[in-house]
N, C-alpha and C positions, 0 to 999 in steps of 0.2 A: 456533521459536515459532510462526511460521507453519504446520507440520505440526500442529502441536499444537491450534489453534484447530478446523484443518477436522475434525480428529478428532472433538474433541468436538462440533463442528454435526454431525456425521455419523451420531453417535450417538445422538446427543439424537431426531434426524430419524428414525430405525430403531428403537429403542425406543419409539415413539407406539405404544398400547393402543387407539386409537383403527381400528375399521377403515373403510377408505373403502366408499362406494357407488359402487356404479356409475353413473356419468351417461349417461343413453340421448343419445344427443346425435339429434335430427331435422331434416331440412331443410324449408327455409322450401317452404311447396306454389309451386308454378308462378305464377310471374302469367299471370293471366287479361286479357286484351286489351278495356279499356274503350271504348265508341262516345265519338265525342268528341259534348258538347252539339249540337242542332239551334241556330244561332247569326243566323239569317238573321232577320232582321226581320219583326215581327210585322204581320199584314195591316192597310192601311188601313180601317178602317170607312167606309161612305159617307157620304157631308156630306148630311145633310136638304136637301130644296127650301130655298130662299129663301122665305119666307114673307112675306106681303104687308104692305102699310105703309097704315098707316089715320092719319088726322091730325081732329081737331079742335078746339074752343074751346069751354072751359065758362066762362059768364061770372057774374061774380061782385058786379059793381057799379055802376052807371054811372050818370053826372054828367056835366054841360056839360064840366066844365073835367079830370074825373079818370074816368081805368075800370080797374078790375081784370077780366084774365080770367085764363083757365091753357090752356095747350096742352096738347093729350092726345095723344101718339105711339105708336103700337100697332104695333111692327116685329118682327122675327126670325121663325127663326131667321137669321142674319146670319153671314155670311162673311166682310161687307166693312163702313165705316163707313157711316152714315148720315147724311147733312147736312140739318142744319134753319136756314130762312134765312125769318126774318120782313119781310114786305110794308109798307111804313106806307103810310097815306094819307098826303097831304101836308097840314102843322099837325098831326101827330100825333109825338109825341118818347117814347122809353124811359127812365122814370123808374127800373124794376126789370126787372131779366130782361135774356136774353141776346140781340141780335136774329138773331148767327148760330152755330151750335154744330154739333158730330159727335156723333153716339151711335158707343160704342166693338159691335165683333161680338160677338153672342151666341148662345149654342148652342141658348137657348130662345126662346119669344116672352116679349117683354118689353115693358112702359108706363111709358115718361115721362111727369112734369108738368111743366112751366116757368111757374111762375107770373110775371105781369106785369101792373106799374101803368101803365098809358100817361096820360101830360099833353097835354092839348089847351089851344087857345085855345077852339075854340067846338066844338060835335056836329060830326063828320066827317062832308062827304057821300060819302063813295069807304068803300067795306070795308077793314078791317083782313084781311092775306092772310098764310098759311104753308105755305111749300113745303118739302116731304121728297121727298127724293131716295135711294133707297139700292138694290142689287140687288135687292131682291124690287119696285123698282116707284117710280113714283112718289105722291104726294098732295097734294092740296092741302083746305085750308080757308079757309073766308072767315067774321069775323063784321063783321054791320050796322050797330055802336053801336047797337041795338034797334029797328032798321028789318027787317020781316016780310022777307025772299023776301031775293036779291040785287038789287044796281040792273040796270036794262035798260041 
């Protein structure tokens, strides 16, 4: 029985009407040898100057017992932080606003406000003072409670 099967697959297989093609068979071309990527880290740019730090006080209000002013801080570019650390006279208290703060580094120049209410008992005779401190420098500003010039 076994004879018999391969037989007939044998013939079945040889009698196909079908004729084959030729298959061109080709080889894969050569590899070609790739550069590996330039991998090295991309050049630093250089860091702008420190640019210089300006401070002053716009004032806004002023009364015996209340003053609003705003501090104006004119910094970068910045590499590093900047510290702002407000002055009081004495009898002068911080009703709003920060009296000491950083400005975070910036790549451009940049202006802060910090506005501020200050409580008094009575007109201050000594300046209200604000000091910045950062890389490009130092600043200061003073205002008078509305007294012309600084004190001598």
């Amino acid at each position: 029985m076994r004879w018999r099967s391969l037989g007939v697959v044998w013939l079945s297989a040889c009698t196909c009407s079908e004729k084959s093609t030729p298959v061109e068979v080709t080889r894969p071309a050569a590899a070609t040898q790739l550069e590996a990527p330039n991998l090295s880290p991309l050049p630093t740019p250089a860091l702008p100057p420190e640019g210089p730090i300006t401070a002053s006080f716009l004032p806004l209000s002023l009364a015996p017992t209340s003053t609003r002013v705003t501090a104006s801080i004119e910094y970068g570019p910045s590499t590093a932080p900047v510290s702002v650390q407000l002055e009081l006279p004495p009898g002068v208290r911080v009703s709003r606003g920060r009296a000491f703060f950083t400005l975070d580094p910036t790549p451009l120049r940049a202006t802060h406000l910090e506005p501020y209410t200050l409580a008094t008992d009575a007109l201050p005779v000594k300046d209200l003072g604000l000091a910045v401190k950062g890389p490009g420098g130092t600043a200061r500003a003073v205002y008078g409670f509305g007294r012309h010039g600084p004190l001598p």
